[in-house]
C-alpha positions in Angstrom: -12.9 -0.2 -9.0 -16.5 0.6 -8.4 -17.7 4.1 -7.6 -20.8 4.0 -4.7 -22.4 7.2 -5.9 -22.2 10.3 -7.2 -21.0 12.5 -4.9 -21.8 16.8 -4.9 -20.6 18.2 -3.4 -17.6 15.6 -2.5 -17.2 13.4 0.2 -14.9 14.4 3.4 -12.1 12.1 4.7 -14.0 12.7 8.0 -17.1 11.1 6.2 -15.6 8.5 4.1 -14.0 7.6 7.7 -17.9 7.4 8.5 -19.0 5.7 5.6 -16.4 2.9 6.3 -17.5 2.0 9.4 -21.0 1.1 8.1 -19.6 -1.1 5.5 -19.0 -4.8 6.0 -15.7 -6.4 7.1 -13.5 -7.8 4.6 -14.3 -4.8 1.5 -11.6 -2.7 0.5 -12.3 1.0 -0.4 -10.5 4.1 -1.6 -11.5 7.9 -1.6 -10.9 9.2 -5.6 -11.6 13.1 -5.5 -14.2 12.7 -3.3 -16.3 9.6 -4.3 -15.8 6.3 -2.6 -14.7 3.8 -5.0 -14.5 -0.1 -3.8 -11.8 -2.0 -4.9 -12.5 -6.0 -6.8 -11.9 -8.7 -4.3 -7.6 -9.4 -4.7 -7.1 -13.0 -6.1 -6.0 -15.9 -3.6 -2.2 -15.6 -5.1 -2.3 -11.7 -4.3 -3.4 -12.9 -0.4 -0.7 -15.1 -0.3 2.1 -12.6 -1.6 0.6 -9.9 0.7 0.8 -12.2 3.6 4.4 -13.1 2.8 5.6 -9.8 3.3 4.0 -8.5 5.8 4.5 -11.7 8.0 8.6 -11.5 6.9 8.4 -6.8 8.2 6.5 -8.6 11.2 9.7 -11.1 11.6 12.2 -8.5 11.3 10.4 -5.9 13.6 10.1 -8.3 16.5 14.1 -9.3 15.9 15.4 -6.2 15.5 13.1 -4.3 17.9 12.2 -1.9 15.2 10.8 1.6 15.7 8.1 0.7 12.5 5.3 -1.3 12.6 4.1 -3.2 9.7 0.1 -3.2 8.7 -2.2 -3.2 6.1 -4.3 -2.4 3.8 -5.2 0.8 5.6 -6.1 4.2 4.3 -3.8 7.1 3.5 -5.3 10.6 3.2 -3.7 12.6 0.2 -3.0 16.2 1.3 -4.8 18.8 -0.3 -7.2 16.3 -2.2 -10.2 14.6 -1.1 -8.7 11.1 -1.5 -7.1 8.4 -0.1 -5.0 5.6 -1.4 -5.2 1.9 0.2 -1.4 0.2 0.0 -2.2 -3.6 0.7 0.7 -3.6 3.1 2.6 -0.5 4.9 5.2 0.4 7.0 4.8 3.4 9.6 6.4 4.4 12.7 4.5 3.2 15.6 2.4 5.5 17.6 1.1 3.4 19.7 -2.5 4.0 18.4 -4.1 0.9 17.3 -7.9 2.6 17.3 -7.2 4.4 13.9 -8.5 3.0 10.2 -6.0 5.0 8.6 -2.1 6.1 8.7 -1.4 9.3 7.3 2.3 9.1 7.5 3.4 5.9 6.1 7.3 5.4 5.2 7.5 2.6 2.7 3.8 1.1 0.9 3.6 -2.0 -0.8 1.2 -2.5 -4.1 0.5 -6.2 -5.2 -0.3 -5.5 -8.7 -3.8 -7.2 -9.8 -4.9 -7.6 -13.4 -7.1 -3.9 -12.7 -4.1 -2.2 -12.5 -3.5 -0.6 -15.6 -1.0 1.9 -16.3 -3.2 4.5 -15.7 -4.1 3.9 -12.4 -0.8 2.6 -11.3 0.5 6.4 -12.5 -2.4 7.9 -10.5 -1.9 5.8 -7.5 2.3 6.6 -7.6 1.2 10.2 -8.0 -0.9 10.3 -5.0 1.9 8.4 -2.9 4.3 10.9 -4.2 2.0 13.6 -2.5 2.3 12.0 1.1 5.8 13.7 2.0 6.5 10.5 4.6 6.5 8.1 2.1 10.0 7.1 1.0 9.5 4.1 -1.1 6.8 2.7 -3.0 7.1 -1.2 -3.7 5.2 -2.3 -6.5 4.9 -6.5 -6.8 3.8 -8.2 -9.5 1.9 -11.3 -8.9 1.7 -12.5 -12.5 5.3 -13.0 -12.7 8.2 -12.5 -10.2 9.0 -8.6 -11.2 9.3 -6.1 -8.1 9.7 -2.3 -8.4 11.2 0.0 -6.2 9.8 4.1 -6.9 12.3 5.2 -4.4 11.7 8.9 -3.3 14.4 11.2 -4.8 15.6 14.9 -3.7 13.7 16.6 -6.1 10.0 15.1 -4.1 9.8 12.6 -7.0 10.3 8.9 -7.2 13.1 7.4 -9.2 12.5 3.7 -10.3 14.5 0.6 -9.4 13.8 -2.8 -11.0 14.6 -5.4 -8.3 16.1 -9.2 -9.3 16.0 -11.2 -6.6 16.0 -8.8 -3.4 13.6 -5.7 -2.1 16.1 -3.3 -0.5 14.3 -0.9 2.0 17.3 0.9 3.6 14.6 3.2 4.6 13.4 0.6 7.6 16.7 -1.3 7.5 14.9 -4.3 6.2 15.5 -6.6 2.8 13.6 -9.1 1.3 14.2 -11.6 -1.0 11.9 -12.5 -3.7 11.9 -16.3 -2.5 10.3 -14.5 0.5 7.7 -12.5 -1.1 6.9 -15.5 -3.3 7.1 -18.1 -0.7 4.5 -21.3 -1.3 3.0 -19.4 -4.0 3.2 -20.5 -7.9 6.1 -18.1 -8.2 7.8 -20.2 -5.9 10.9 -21.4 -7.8 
């Protein structure tokens, strides 16, 4: 990621909300202690995987007449910190408002891991989604290999981690998915 500017004194979520709308369609941005960072352009295989689950949530809501409705990327605002996270896919109880650029009370988010995602930023990103008291799972999907992990919230207001091997169980939303899902018609596709 890519800060715009120096910031002081820090942006607002009200004015990042601002700042996004003058930005062009199709880039991806994130609020990091009060500077706007933009994220690198996500790889053709992380489309496709993104696409695969969010079109399989999409299936099950319509079947099932689910409370939820799948979307994504939007922004989540962290409480108490002038930032926001951007899951490429999310799952949030629906509304019914479809005029907002950001869901701040997400239940389950969905990271497709790209090659910028180093450990660091994958523990700052899990503590940040650890700070948002809707979310209950965090689903982290590799798209290097086929590896998904589950950071499933646990009493204490942690996450506890769950290595998947061939399903993504969500009991959360009721919904799980298996990997030939998620991978579907891309290289991972066994």
């Amino acid at each position: 990621m890519r800060a715009a500017e120096t910031r002081d004194p820090p942006m607002s979520l009200d004015g990042f909300l601002a700042f996004l709308e003058d930005r062009p369609k199709g880039e991806r941005w994130e609020l990091d202690d009060g500077v706007p960072l933009m994220s690198p352009q996500p790889t053709r295989r992380h489309d496709w995987i993104q696409v695969n689950i969010l079109e399989a949530l999409r299936q099950h809501r319509r079947r099932n007449a689910s409370p939820w409705r799948p979307s994504g990327p939007s922004q989540v605002p962290v409480p108490g910190a002038a930032r926001t996270v951007a899951p490429d896919v999310l799952v949030a109880v629906d509304d019914g408002r479809d005029d907002l650029c950001i869901t701040p009370a997400p239940l389950v988010v969905f990271e497709v891991l790209s090659p910028s995602d180093r450990p660091r930023r994958r523990a700052s990103k899990l503590a940040a989604y650890a700070a948002v008291p809707s979310i209950q799972s965090v689903v982290l999907v590799r798209q290097d290999r086929r590896s998904v992990t589950v950071h499933r919230r646990s009493t204490d207001g942690g996450f506890t981690v769950m290595t998947c091997t061939e399903t993504v169980d969500m009991p959360e939303i009721g919904v799980t998915l298996s990997f030939e899902t998620v991978y579907d018609d891309t290289p991972l596709d066994r």
